[in-house]
C-alpha positions in Angstrom: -76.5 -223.1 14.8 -74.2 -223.0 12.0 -73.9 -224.7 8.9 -71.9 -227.4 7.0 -70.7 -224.5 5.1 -69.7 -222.6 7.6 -67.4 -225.2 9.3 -66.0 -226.0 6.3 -65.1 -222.4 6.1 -63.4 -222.5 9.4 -61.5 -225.4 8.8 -60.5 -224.6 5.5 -59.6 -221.0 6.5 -57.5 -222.6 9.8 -55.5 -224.8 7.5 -54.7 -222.0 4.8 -53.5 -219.4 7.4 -51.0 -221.8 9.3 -50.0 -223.1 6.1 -48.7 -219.7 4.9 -47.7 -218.5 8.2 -45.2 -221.6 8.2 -44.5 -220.9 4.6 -44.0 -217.6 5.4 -41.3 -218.5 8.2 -39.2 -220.9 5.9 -39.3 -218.3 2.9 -37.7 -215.7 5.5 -35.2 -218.4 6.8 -34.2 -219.5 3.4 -33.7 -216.3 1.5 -30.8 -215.1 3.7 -28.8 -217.9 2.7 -30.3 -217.6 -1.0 -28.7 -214.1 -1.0 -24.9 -215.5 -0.3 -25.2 -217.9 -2.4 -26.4 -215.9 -5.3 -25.7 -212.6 -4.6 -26.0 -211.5 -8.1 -29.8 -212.3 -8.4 -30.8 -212.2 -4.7 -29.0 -208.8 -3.3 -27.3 -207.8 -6.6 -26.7 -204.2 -4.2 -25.7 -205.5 -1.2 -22.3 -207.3 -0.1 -23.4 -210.5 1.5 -20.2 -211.6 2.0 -19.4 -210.0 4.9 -20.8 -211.2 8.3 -24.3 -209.4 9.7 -23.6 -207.5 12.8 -26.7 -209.1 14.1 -29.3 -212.0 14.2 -31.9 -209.1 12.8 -29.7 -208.0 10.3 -29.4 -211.2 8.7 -33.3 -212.9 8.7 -35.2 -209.4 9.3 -33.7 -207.9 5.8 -36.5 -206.1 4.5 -36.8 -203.6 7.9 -33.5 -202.9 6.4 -34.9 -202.4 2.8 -38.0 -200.4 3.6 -35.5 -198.5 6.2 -33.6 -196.8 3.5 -35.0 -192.8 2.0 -36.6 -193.1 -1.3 -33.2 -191.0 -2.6 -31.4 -194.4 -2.3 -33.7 -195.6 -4.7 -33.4 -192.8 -7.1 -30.3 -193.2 -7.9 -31.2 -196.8 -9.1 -33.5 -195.4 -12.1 -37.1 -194.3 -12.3 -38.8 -197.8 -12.0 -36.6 -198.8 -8.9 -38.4 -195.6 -7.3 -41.9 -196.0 -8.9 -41.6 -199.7 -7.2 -40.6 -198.8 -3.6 -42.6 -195.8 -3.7 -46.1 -197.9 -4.6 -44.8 -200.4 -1.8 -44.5 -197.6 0.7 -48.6 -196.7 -0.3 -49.9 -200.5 -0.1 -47.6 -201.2 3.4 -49.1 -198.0 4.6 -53.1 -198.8 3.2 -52.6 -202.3 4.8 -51.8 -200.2 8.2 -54.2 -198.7 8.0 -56.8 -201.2 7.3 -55.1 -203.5 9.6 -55.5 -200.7 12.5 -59.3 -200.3 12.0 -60.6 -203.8 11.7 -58.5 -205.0 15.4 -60.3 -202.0 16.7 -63.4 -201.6 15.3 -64.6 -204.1 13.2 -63.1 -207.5 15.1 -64.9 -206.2 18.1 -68.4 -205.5 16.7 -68.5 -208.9 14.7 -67.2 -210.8 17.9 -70.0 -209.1 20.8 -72.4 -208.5 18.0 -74.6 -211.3 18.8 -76.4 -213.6 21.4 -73.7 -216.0 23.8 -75.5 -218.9 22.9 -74.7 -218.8 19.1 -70.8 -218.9 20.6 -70.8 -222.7 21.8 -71.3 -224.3 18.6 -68.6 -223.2 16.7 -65.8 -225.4 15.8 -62.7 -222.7 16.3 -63.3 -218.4 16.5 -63.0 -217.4 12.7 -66.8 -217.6 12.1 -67.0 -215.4 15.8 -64.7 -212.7 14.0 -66.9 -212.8 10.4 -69.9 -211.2 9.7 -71.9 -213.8 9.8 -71.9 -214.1 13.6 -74.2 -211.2 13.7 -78.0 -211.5 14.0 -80.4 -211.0 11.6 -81.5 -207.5 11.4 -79.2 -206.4 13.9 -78.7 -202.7 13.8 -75.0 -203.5 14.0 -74.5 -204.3 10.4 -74.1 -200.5 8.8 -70.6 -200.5 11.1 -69.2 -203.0 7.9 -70.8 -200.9 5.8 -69.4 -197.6 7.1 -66.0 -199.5 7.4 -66.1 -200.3 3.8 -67.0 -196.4 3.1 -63.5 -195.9 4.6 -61.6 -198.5 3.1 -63.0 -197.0 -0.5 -61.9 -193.5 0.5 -57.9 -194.6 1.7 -57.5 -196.9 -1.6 -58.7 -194.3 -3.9 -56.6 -192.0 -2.0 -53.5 -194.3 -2.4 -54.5 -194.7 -6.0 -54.5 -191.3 -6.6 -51.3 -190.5 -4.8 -49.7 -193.5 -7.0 -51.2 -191.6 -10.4 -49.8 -188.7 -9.5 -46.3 -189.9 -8.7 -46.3 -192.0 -11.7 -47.3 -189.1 -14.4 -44.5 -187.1 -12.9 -41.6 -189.9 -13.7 -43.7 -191.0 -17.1 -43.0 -186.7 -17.6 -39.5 -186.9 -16.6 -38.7 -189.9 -19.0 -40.1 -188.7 -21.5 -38.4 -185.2 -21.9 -35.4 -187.2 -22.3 -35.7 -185.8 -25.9 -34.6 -182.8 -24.5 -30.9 -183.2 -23.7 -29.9 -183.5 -20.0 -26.0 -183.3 -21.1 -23.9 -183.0 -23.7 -23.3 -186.8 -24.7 -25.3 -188.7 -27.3 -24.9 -192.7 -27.3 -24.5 -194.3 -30.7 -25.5 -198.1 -30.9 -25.8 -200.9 -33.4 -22.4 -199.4 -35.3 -22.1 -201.4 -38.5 -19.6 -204.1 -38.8 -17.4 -202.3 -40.9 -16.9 -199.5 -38.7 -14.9 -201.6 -36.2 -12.0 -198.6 -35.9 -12.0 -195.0 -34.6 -10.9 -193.6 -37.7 -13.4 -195.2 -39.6 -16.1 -194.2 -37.1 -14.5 -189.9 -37.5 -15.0 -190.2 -41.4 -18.9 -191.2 -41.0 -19.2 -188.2 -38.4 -17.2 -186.1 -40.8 -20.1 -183.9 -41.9 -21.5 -183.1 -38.7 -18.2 -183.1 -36.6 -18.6 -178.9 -36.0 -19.0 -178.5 -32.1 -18.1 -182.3 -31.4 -15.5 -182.4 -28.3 -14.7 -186.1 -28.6 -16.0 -189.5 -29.8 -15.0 -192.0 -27.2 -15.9 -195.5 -28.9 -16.6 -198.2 -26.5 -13.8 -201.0 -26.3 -14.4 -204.4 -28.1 -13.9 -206.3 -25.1 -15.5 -203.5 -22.8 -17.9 -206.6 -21.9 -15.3 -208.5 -20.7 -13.3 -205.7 -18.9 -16.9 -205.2 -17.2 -17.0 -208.6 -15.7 -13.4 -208.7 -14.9 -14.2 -205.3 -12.8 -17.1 -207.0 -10.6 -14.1 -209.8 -10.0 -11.6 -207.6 -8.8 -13.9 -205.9 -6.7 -15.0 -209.3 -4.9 -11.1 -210.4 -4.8 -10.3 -207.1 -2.9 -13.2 -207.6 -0.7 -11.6 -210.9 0.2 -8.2 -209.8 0.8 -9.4 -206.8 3.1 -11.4 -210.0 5.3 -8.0 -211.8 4.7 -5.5 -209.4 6.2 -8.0 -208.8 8.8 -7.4 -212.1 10.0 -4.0 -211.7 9.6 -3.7 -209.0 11.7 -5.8 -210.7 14.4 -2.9 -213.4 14.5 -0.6 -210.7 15.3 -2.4 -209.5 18.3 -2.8 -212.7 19.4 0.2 -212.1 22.1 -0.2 -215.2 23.8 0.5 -217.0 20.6 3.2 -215.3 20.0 4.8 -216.0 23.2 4.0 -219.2 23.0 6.0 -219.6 20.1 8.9 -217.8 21.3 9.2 -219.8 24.1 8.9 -222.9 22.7 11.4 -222.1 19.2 14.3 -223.8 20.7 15.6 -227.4 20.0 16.2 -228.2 24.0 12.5 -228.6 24.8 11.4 -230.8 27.6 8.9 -233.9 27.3 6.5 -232.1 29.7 6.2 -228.9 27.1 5.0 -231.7 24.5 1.3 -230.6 24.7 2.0 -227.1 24.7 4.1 -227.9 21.6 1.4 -229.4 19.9 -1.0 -226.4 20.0 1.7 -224.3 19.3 2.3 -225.7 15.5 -1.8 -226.3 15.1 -1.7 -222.5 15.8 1.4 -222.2 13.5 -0.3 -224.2 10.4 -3.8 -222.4 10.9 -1.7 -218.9 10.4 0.1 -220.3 7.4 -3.0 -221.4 5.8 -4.8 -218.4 6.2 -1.3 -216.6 4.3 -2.0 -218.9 1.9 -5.1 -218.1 1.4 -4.1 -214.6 0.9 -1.3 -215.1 -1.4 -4.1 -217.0 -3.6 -5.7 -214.0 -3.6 -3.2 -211.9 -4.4 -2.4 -214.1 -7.6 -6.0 -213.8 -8.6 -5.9 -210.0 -8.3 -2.5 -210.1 -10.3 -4.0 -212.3 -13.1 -7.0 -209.9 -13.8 -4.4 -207.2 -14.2 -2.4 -209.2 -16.2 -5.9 -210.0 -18.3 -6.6 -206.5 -18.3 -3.7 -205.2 -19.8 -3.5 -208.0 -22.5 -7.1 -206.7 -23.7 -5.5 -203.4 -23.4 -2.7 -204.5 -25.6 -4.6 -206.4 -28.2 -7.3 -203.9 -28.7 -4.7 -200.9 -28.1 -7.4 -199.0 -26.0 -6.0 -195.1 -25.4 -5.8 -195.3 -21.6 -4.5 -191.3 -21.7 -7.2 -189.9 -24.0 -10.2 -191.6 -21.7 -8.3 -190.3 -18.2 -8.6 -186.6 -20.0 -11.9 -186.8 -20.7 -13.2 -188.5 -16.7 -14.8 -184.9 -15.9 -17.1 -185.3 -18.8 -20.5 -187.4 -18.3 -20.4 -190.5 -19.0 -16.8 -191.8 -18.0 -16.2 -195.2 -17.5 -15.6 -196.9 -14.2 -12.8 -195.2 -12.4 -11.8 -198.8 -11.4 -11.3 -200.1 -14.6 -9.3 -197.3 -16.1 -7.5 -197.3 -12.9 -6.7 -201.0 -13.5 -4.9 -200.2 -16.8 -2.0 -198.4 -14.8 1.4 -200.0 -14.6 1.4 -203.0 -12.1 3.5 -203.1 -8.8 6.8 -205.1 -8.8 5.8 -209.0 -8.8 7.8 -209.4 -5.3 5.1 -207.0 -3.4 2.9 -209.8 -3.7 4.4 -211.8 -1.8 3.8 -211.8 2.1 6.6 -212.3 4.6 6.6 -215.4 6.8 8.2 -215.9 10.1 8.0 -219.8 9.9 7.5 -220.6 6.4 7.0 -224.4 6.1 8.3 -225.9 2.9 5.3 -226.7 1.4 3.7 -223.2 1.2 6.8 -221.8 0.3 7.2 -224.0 -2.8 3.6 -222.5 -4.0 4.5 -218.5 -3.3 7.9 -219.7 -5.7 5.1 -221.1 -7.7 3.1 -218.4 -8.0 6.3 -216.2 -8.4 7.3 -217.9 -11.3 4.0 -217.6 -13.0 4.0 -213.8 -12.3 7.3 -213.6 -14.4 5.6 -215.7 -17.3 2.8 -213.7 -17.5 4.8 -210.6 -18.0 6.8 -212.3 -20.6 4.0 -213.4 -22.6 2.3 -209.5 -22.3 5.8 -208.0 -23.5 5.6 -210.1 -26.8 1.8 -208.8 -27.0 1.1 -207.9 -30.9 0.2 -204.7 -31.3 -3.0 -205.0 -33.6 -5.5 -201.9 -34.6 -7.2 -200.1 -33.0 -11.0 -202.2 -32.8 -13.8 -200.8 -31.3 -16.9 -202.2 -30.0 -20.8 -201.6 -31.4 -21.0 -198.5 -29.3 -19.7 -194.9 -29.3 -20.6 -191.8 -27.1 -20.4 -188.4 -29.0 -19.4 -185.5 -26.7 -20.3 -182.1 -27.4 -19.7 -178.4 -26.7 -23.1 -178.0 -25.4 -26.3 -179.3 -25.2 -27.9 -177.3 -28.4 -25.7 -179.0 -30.4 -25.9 -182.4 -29.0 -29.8 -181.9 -29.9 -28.7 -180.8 -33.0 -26.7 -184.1 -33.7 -28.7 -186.7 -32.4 -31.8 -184.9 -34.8 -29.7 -185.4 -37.6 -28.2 -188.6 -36.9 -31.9 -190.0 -36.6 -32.9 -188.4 -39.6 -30.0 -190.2 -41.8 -30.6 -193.4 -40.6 -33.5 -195.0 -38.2 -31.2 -198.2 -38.5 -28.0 -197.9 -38.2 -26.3 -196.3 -36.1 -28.9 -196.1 -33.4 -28.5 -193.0 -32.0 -29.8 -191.8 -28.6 -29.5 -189.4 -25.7 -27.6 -190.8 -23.3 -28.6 -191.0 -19.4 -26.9 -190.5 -16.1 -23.2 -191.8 -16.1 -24.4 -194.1 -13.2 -27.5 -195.7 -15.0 -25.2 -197.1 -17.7 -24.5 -200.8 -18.0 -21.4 -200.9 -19.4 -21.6 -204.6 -20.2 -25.1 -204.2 -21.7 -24.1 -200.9 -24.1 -21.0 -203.3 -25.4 -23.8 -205.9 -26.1 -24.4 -206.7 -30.0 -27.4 -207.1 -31.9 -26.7 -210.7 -32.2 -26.2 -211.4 -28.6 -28.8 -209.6 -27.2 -31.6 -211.4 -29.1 -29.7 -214.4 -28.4 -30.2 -213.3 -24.5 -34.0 -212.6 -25.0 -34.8 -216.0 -26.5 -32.9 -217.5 -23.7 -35.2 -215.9 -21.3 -38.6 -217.0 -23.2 -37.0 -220.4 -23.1 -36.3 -220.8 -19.2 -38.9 -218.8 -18.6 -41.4 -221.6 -20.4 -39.4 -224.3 -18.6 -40.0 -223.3 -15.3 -43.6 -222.8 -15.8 -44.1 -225.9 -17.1 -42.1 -227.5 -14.3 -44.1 -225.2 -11.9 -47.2 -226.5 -13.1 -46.4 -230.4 -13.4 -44.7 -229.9 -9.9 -48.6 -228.7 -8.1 -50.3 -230.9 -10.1 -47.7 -233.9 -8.5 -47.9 -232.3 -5.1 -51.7 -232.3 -5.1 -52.1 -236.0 -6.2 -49.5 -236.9 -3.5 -51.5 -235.2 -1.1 -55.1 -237.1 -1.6 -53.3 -240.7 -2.0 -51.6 -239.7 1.1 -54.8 -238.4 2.8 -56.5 -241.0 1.2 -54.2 -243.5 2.8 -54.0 -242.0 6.4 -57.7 -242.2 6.6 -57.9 -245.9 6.0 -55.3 -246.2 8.4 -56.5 -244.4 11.7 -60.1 -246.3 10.5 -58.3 -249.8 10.9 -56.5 -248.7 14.0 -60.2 -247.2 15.8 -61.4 -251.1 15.3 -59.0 -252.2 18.4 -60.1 -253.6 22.1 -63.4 -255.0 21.1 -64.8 -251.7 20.7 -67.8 -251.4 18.0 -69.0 -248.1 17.0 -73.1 -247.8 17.4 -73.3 -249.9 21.0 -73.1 -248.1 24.5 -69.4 -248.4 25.3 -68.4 -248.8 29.2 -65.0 -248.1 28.5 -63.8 -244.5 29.0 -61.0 -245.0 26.0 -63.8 -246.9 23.4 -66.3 -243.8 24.0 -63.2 -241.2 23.1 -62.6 -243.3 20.3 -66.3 -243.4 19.0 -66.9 -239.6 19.6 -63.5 -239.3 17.3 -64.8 -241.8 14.5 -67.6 -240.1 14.4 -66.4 -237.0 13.5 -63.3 -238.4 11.4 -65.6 -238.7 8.5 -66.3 -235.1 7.9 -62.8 -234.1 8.8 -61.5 -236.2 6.1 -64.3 -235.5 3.2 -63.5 -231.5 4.0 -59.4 -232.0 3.4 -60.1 -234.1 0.7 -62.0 -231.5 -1.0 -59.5 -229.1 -0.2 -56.7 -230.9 -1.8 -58.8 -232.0 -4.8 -59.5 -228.0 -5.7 
């Protein structure tokens, strides 16, 4: 007959599994919307802003995620890879383990044993644990042989993991050898804040340099101004999608034909009515679009002041796009002249008066934008704390990022740079100063939510025994109804339920309260 224990076990284990199954569900239901609301830390890859083709799409996202080939990955850097690639081997272990305890090991625990140890167990785990099979039964080397195999696959998995990880540790680090013919300069002293100043320090090894293409001040801030226009475009495409849907809405349009002239009749008063909710729904939705448009407008109006200011040469970084690492086609794109002011605005067959005064609006502060940029001072030519040396070939971009170390460890930093499309443009424009500033930000938060973490289950469990605690007394009181009094034969059908469930209340409640304490 089993033990104490060994209810306690089954109980406990009961509670813990439909408590994460349930937890399980919610995290699944809730991280969807988690990823539209912060797309940047929840799907910083994906577009969330578009609608999900399907139901599975949007709350199954991970078939999607471990769907994708292992190149996908690659081209995210080495640890992206490393990651997916050890979650491929432990999904694939848990298969397999999975696969041989339904078949083999669940059935040999479960018929391993006499029927009559099967009645007294309060629910099946203890049937499916090895503890439901006899003493000295002949049927305990199958764990043992099952745990053989389970050794073998997760040393085999192990080693598979070793192997992949020595070859991307090798491919890091013969970085030393130059990939390309670029090396990245960082941490430029303060002084150096032009390009002429930076030519003169690079004077004595300039021999076999192509170009120096120093980093914009503001290339930060054109970064971020990037991911904006990007997300504004997204919205117009969605916006003039709609628009166009409105168009082939025919029997809109005929409504409103129909129904333009001043001679209408009483009896067309309904149809009237849905015609202009129709009518104002459109002109909303243009509004929506010319906000849009405005928005896209003022980031090229922002771009091209910091273009101004900082007199960036536009020219002399389009020459040099076939040469690893350019920056973002999109951003040197957005420094060509704008499109006349009036393109932005959207025809309207039935403009209503108060959506026309906001395009005149927005009109008007097109034109004042442009006056403000044309009286723009020109100022020198600044440059950020980064600089990318090109050279002739890779020999001699060895050659210069040897020496360049060797004269100072300090100052500039000098490195080899990596792929084009493992740059972070906002994080190579990143100081000294602000990056340290970033790091103790991090320590800080970080501390802050594991202290409220902590203080937060150490609430949560004290809530839980009062409550228990509480409950208890309460179902005790309510068992003390009818006359019925626990010890004495009980006639009553109801007062016999009751004392079989008071009896075993007492256990039930000790074991949760336990639980909760732990």
């Amino acid at each position: 007959m089993p033990t104490n224990t060994e209810q306690t076990y089954e109980l406990a284990f009961t509670s813990t599994l439909i408590f994460n199954v349930v937890f399980s569900f919610v995290v699944f239901a809730i991280f969807p919307y988690l990823r539209k609301l912060l797309p940047g830390v929840f799907a910083p890859q994906k577009h969330m802003y578009k609608k999900p083709t399907t139901r599975r799409n949007y709350y199954f996202w991970f078939i999607d995620v471990f769907s994708q080939p292992i190149s996908v990955y690659s081209t995210r850097g080495n640890l992206t890879t490393i990651y997916i690639i050890f979650q491929y081997l432990i999904l694939m272990l848990y298969g397999i383990m999975a696969l041989i305890s339904i078949t083999i090991l669940i059935p040999v625990y479960y018929y391993g044993t006499d029927t009559s140890w099967k009645t007294h167990y309060l629910t099946d785990w203890s049937r499916l644990s090895i503890g439901h099979l006899e003493k000295d039964s002949v049927m305990h080397i199958v764990p043992i042989i099952i745990i053989c195999i389970f050794t073998y696959f997760a040393m085999f998995v192990y080693e598979q993991f070793t192997i992949i990880y020595a070859f991307f540790r090798q491919k890091c680090m013969k970085r030393v050898i130059p990939e390309n013919y670029v090396v990245l300069l960082q941490n430029l002293p303060v002084d150096v804040d032009t390009k002429e100043k930076l030519e003169n320090i690079l004077l004595n090894i300039k021999n076999g340099i192509r170009y120096i293409v120093p980093i914009p001040k503001q290339s930060g801030k054109l970064t971020k101004i990037l991911k904006q226009l990007q997300s504004l475009f997204d919205q117009l495409k969605q916006g003039q999608q709609m628009m166009e849907d409105f168009n082939a809405n025919q029997a809109y349009r005929s409504a409103v034909v129909k129904l333009i002239p001043q001679h209408q009749k009483v009896k067309k008063a309904l149809k009237q009515k849905k015609a202009d909710k129709l009518k104002r729904k459109e002109y909303k939705q243009i509004q929506k679009v010319s906000n849009v448009m405005f928005k896209i407008r003022s980031c090229y109006q922002e771009i091209l002041k910091i273009k101004a200011v900082d007199n960036i040469e536009i020219e002399h970084l389009k020459q040099i796009l076939s040469i690893p690492p350019p920056l973002p086609e999109m951003l040197i794109n957005a420094f060509d002249l704008l499109p006349d002011s009036t393109q932005m605005i959207p025809q309207i067959r039935y403009p209503s008066n108060k959506y026309l005064h906001n395009i005149q609006q927005n009109h008007q502060d097109y034109q004042q934008q442009n006056i403000m940029l044309e009286h723009t001072e020109q100022q020198q030519h600044h440059i950020g704390h980064a600089a990318f040396i090109i050279c002739q070939s890779q020999a001699i971009a060895a050659e210069k990022y040897t020496t360049l170390i060797a004269q100072n460890s300090q100052k500039p930093k000098a490195m080899l740079a990596s792929n084009s499309k493992e740059i972070i443009w906002e994080n190579v424009a990143t100081n000294d100063k602000k990056r340290k500033w970033s790091y103790y930000q991090y320590i800080f938060w970080l501390i802050v939510l594991f202290i409220a973490y902590v203080y937060g289950q150490a609430q949560l469990n004290k809530l839980l025994i009062d409550t228990s605690l509480k409950l208890q007394k309460q179902i005790f009181q309510t068992l003390n109804f009818s006359g019925c009094i626990q010890g004495l034969v009980q006639t009553s059908i109801q007062c016999s339920i009751l004392e079989s469930f008071s009896k075993f209340l007492p256990t039930s409640s000790k074991i949760s309260v336990h639980k909760l304490s732990q």
